[in-house]
C-alpha positions in Angstrom: -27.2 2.2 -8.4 -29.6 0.2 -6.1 -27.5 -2.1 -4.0 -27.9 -5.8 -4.9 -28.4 -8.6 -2.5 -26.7 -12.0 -2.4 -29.1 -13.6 -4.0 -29.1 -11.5 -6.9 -26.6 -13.3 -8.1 -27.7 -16.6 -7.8 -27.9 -18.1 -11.5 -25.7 -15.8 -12.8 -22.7 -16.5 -15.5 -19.4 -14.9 -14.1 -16.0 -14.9 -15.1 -13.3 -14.4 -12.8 -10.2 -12.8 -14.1 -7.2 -13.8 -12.6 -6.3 -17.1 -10.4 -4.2 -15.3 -7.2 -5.5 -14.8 -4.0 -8.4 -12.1 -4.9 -9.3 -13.7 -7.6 -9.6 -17.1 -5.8 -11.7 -15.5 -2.7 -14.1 -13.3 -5.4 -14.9 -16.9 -7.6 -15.7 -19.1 -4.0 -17.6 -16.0 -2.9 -19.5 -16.2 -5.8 -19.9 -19.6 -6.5 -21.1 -19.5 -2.8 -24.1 -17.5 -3.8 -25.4 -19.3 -6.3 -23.2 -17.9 -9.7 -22.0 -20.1 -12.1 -18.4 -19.2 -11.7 -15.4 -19.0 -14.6 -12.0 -18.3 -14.1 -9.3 -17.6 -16.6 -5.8 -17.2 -16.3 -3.5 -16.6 -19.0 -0.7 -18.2 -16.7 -0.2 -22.3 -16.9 2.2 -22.9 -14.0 2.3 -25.8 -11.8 1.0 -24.0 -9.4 -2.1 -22.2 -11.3 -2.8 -25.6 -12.2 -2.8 -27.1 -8.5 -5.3 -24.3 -7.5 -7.7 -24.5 -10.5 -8.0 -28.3 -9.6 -9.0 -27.0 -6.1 -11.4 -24.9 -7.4 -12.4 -27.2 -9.6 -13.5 -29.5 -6.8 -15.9 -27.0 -5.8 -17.8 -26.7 -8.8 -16.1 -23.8 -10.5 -14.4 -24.1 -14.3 -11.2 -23.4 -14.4 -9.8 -22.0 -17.5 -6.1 -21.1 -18.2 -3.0 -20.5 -20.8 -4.7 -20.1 -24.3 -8.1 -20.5 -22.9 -8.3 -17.0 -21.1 -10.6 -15.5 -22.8 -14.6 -14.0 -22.5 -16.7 -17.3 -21.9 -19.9 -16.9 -24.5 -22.9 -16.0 -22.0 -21.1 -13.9 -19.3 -22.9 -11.8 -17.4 -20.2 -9.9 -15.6 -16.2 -10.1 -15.6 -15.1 -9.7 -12.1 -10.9 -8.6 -12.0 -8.2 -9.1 -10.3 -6.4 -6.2 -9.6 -3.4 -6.4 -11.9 -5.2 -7.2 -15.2 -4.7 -3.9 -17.6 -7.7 -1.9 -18.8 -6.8 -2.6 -22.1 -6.4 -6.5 -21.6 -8.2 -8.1 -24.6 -10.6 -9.8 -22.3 -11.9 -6.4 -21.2 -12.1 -5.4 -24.9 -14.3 -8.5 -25.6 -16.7 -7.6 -22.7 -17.4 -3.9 -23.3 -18.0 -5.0 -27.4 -20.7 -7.8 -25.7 -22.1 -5.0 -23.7 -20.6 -6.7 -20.6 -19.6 -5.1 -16.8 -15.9 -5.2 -15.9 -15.4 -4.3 -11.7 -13.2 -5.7 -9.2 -13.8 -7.8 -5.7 -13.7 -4.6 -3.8 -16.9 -3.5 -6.1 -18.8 -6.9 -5.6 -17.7 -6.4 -1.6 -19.1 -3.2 -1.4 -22.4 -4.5 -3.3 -22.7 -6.8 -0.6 -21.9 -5.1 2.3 -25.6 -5.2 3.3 -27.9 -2.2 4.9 -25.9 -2.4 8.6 -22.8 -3.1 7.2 -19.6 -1.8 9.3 -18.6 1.6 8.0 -15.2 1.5 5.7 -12.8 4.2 6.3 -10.5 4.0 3.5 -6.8 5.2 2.5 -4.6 5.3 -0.7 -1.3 6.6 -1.9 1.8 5.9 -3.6 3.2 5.4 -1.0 2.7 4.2 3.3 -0.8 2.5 2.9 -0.1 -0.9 4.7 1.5 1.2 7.8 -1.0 3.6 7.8 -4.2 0.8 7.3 -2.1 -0.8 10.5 -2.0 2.0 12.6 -5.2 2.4 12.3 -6.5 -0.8 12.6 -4.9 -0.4 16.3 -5.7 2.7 16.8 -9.8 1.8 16.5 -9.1 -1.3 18.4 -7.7 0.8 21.0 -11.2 2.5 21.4 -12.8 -0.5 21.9 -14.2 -1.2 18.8 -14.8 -4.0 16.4 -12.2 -3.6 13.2 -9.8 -5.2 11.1 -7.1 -4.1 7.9 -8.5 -5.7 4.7 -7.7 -4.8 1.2 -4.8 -4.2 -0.4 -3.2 -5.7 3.2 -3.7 -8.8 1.7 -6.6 -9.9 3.8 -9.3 -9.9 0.6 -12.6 -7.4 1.6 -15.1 -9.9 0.0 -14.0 -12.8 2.5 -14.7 -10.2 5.4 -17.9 -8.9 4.0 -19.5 -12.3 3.5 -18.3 -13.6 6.8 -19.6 -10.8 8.7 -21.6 -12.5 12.1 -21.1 -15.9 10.7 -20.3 -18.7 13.8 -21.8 -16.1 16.3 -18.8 -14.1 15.9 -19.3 -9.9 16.4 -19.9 -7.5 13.7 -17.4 -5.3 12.4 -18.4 -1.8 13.7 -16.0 0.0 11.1 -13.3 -1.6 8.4 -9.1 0.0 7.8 -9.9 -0.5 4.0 -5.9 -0.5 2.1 -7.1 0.3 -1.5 -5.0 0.1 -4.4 -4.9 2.3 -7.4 -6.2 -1.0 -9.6 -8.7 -1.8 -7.0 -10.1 2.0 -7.2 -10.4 1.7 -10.9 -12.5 -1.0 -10.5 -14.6 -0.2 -8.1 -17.4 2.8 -9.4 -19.8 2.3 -6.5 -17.7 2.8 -3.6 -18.6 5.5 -1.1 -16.5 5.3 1.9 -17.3 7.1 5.5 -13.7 8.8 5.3 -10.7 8.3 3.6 -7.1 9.6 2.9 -4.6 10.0 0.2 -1.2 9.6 1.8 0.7 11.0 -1.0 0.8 10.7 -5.3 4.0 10.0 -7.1 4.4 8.6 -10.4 3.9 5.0 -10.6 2.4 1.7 -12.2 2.5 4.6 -15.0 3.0 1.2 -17.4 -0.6 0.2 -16.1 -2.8 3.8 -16.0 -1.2 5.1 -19.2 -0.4 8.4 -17.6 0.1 10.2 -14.2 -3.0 11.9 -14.9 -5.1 8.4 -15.3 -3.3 7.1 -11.7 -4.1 10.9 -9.9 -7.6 10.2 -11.3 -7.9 6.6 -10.1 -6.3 7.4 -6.8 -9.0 10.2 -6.3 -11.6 7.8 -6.5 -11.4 6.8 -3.3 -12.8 10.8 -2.3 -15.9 10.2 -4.2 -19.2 10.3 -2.2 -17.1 10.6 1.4 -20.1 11.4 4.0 -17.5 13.0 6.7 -13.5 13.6 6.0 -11.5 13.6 2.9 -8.3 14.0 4.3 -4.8 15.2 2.4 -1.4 15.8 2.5 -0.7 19.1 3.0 3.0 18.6 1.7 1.5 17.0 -1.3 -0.6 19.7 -3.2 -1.9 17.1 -5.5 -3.9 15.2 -2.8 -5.4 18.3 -1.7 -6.3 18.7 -5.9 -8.5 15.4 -6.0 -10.1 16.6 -3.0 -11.5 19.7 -4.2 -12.6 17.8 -7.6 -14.5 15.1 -5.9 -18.5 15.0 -5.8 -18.8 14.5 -1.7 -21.7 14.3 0.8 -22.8 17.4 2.1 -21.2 18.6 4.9 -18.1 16.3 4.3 -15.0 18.2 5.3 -11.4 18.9 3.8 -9.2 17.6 7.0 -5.5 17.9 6.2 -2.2 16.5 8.4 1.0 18.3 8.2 4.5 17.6 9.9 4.7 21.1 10.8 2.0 23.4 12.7 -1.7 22.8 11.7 -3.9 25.6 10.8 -7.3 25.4 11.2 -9.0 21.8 10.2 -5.4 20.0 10.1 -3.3 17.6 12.0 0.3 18.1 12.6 3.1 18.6 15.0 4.0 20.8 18.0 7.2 20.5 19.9 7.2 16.8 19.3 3.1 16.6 20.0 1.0 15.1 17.4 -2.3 17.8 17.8 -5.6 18.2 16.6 -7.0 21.1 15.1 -9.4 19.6 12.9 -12.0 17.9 15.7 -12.5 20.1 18.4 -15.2 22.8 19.1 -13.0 25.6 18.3 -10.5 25.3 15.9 -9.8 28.5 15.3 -8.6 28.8 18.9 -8.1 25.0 20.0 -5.7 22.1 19.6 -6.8 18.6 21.6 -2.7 16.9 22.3 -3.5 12.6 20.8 0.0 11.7 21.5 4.0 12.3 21.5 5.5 11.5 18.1 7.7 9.1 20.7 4.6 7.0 20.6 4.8 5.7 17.1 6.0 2.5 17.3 7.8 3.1 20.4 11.0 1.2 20.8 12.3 1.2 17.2 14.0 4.5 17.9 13.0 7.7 16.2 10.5 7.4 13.7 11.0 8.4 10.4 9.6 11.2 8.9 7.1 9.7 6.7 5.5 7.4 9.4 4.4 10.6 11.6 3.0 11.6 8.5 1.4 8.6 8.4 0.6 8.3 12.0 -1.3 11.6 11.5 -3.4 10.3 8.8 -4.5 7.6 10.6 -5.4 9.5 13.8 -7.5 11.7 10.7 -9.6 9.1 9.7 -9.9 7.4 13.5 -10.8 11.2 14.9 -13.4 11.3 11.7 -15.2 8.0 13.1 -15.6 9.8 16.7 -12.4 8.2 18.8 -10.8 9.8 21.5 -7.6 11.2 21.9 -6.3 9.1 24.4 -7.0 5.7 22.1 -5.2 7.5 19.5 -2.3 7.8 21.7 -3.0 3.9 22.9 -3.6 2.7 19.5 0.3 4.4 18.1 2.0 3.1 21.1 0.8 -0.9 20.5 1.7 -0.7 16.5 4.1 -2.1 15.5 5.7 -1.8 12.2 5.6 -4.8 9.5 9.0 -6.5 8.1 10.5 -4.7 5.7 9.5 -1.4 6.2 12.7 0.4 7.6 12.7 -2.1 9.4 16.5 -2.2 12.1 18.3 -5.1 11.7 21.1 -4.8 13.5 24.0 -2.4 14.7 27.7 -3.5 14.1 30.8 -1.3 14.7 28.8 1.7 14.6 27.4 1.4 11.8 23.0 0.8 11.8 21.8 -2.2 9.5 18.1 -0.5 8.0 16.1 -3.0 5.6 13.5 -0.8 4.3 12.9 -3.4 0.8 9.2 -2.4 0.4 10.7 1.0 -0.8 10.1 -0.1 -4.6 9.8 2.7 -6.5 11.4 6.5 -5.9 9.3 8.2 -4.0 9.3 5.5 -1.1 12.8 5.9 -1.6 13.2 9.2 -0.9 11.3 9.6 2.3 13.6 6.8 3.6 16.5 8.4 2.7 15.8 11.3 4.8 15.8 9.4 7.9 19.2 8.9 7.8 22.0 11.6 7.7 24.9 9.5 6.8 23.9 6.9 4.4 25.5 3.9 2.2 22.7 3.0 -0.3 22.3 -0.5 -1.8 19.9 0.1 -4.4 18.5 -1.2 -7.6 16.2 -3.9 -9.6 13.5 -3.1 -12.1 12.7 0.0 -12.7 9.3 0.1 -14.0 10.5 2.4 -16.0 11.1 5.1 -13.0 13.9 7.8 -13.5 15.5 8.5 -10.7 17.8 12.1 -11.6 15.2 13.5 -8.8 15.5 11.3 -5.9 19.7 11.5 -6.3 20.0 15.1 -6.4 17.4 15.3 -3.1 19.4 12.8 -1.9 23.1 13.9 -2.8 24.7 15.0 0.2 23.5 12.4 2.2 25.4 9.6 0.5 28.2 8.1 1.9 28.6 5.5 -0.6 26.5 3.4 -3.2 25.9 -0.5 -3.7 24.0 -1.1 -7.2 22.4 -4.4 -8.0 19.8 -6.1 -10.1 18.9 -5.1 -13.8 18.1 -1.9 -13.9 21.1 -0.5 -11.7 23.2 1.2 -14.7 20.1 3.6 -14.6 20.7 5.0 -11.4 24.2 4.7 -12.1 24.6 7.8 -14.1 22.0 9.6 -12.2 24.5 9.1 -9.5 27.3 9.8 -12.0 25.8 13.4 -12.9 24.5 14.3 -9.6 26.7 13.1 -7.0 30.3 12.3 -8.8 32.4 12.4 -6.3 30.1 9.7 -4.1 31.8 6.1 -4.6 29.9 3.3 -6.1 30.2 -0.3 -6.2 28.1 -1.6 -9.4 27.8 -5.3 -8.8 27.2 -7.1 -12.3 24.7 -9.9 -10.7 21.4 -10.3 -10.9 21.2 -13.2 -9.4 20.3 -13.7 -5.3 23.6 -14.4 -4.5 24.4 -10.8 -5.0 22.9 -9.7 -1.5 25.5 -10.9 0.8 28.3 -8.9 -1.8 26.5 -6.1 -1.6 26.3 -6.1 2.3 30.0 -6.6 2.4 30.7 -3.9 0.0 28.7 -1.6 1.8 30.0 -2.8 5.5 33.7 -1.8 3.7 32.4 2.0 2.5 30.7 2.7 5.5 32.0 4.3 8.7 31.1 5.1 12.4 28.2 6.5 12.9 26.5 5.6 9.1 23.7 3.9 8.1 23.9 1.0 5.3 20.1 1.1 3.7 18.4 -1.2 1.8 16.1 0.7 -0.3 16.5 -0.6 -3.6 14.1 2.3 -5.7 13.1 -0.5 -7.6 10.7 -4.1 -7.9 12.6 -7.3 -6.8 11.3 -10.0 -9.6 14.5 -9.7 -11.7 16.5 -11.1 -9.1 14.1 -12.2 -6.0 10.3 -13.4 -5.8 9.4 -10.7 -4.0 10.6 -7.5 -1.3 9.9 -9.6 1.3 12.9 -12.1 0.1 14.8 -9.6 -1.0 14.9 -8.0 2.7 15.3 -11.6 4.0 18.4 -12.0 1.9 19.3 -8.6 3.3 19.2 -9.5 7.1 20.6 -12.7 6.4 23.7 -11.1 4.9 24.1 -9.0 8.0 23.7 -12.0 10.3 26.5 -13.4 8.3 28.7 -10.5 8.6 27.9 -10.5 12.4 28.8 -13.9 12.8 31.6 -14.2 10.8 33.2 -11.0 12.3 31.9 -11.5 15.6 
């Protein structure tokens, strides 16, 4: 595909599907370049409705509710990443012959011929955290770099502003990609990239696991140096063997045990490198003490050295030394609601780790901790979770259910772990948070952990994880205060 220019699409008719935050940057970037800009929006809130009259100051037709479909004359659909392949809008433009590809597609169009380099990583799970570390990590070498993507920070807006006000050029972008965003984005060829992990998930969305693997290994195709895997996770190491690389591009693994040759992984509480070095048969280069992740929130939890590996992977790929590796790990810190310690009362550790939304998040937290009293549940997205509880068993101290989904995990507890006492709280409404803490407080003992980690999305009783964690701190601050 020959790489357009800016002003190729000066003139042009495009719709814009979807009116959030993507969608919003991807119509002003277009509209910016000369396009004659639609949006749609099956939604008809308040607040659609307050941003399509802001966009509608600027020249681009806003169209929402019952109006959301193919404008006559389009010349390409741009989407936002939640929109379903089989939306009828979609339908409508592959019968008029019609392009459907997201903003990450029109960014990478763009990027122009000295464009920063995009290192790029996916997964079910740990992308933000691992995008994060490293963003710092590459910042710790000196260089120019920033997390976009999926990080909420939309690619376009960084593309199109690159150099703009006299400002620096990226030298290389910490690209967070979505499985959506992937789908939608044929043309992308990163430097490097990583699959963190693959679990079932947004199944409602790809139709099958098989569909999401496949998206998710997109993000492999036409790599020019490392495709790098989880070892633990046989699946990631699948899509790398089936994706059409670069020549010369390189299978680079990470491990939480001893690399082998062309792997990352862990000696005696050293992160090494046995991927990068002259001899790899016979070397390892030491990039930093698994102490350095996020130093100062106590021992990190299994899944962040894995993802502290990958992103010393992808920095190693792009030529940084070990020591900003080590420098980079050491000035991360970890984002809200991502095991995040909230506080420690009577013995007992206070862990909000609410961005653990579906199982396999889940899991990984729940092996941080040896003694544990779970407060769980939500929507379920149609997850089962017989898997996670029998993995997770002897580990349970006690178990807090909430939100709409909870009986579901309720007799996965009740034929895997029967004799661990649970506390099914029949609310679904945000008052339930502060109950659940106090339940939990009153089945916990010395020494335990009481763990947000819900296994499930938040809409059915919050707006969000982020409020849902909020809710869960501020129902330990209440405890703490009214105990205390």
């Amino acid at each position: 595909m020959t790489t357009p220019s800016p002003a190729d699409f000066a003139g042009q008719h495009i719709t814009v599907a979807g009116l959030g935050v993507s969608g919003i940057s991807a119509a002003r970037a277009l509209a910016g370049l000369g396009a004659h800009v639609t949006v749609v929006d099956g939604g008809d809130s308040e607040k659609q409705q307050a941003a399509a009259r802001e966009l509608e100051t600027e020249g681009i037709t806003v169209r929402l509710g019952d109006g959301a479909t193919l404008p006559a004359g389009t010349d390409l659909v741009v989407t936002s990443p939640g929109w379903k392949p089989d939306s009828p809008l979609f339908a409508a433009a592959a019968a008029a012959g019609v392009d459907v590809v997201g903003d990450v597609e029109i960014a990478w169009r763009l990027r122009g011929p000295d464009a920063a380099a995009w290192l790029g990583v996916t997964g079910t799970n740990g992308k933000t955290t691992t995008v994060r570390m490293l963003a710092s990590i590459l910042a710790a070498e000196g260089l120019h770099t920033t997390a976009v993507g999926n990080i909420g920070t939309p690619i376009i807006d960084v593309v199109l502003g690159q150099g703009k006000d006299g400002e620096r050029p990226y030298d290389v972008l910490a690209v967070e990609l979505s499985s959506y965003q992937l789908h939608w984005a044929p043309s992308l060829r990163a430097h490097s990239a990583a699959v963190l992990n693959l679990a079932p998930d947004h199944l409602d969305w790809h139709g099958s696991m098989q569909a999401y693997a496949a998206d998710k290994g997109r993000i492999y195709e036409g790599n020019t140096v490392a495709c790098v895997y989880n070892v633990a996770d046989k699946a990631t190491e699948d899509l790398v063997r089936e994706a059409d690389v670069e020549e010369g591009c390189r299978a680079i693994g990470f491990t939480l045990g001893t690399p082998g040759p062309s792997q990352l992984g862990v000696v005696e509480g050293i992160l090494v490198d046995r991927a990068f070095v002259e001899n790899r048969q016979q070397q390892a280069q030491e990039l930093a003490e698994v102490s350095d992740i996020a130093p100062g929130s106590g021992t990190p939890a299994p899944h962040n050295i894995a993802n502290a590996l990958a992103a010393a992977a992808l920095a190693r790929a792009f030529g940084v030394r070990p020591a900003a590796v080590r420098d980079g790990l050491r000035a991360f810190h970890p984002e809200a609601h991502r095991i995040q310690h909230i506080a420690d009362l009577d013995g007992v550790t206070y862990i909000d780790d609410s961005k653990a939304t579906n199982t396999h998040a889940t899991e990984a937290s729940l092996a941080a901790y040896e003694h544990i009293v779970w407060i769980a549940g939500g929507l379920a997205k149609g997850a089962t979770f017989d898997e996670l509880v029998q993995k997770s068993a002897a580990r349970l101290r006690g178990v807090v259910l909430i939100g709409a989904d909870r009986a579901l995990i309720r007799e996965a507890l009740a034929r895997h772990a029967p004799d661990v006492p649970v506390v099914d709280l029949d609310r679904t409404d945000t008052g339930a948070m502060p109950e659940a803490v106090r339940e939990a407080t009153r089945l916990a003992e010395p020494g335990d952990t009481v763990l947000l980690a819900p296994a499930c999305a938040s809409m059915d009783m919050f707006v969000n994880y982020n409020k849902r964690g909020e809710a869960f701190a501020d129902a330990v601050g209440e405890l703490t205060a009214r105990d205390h």
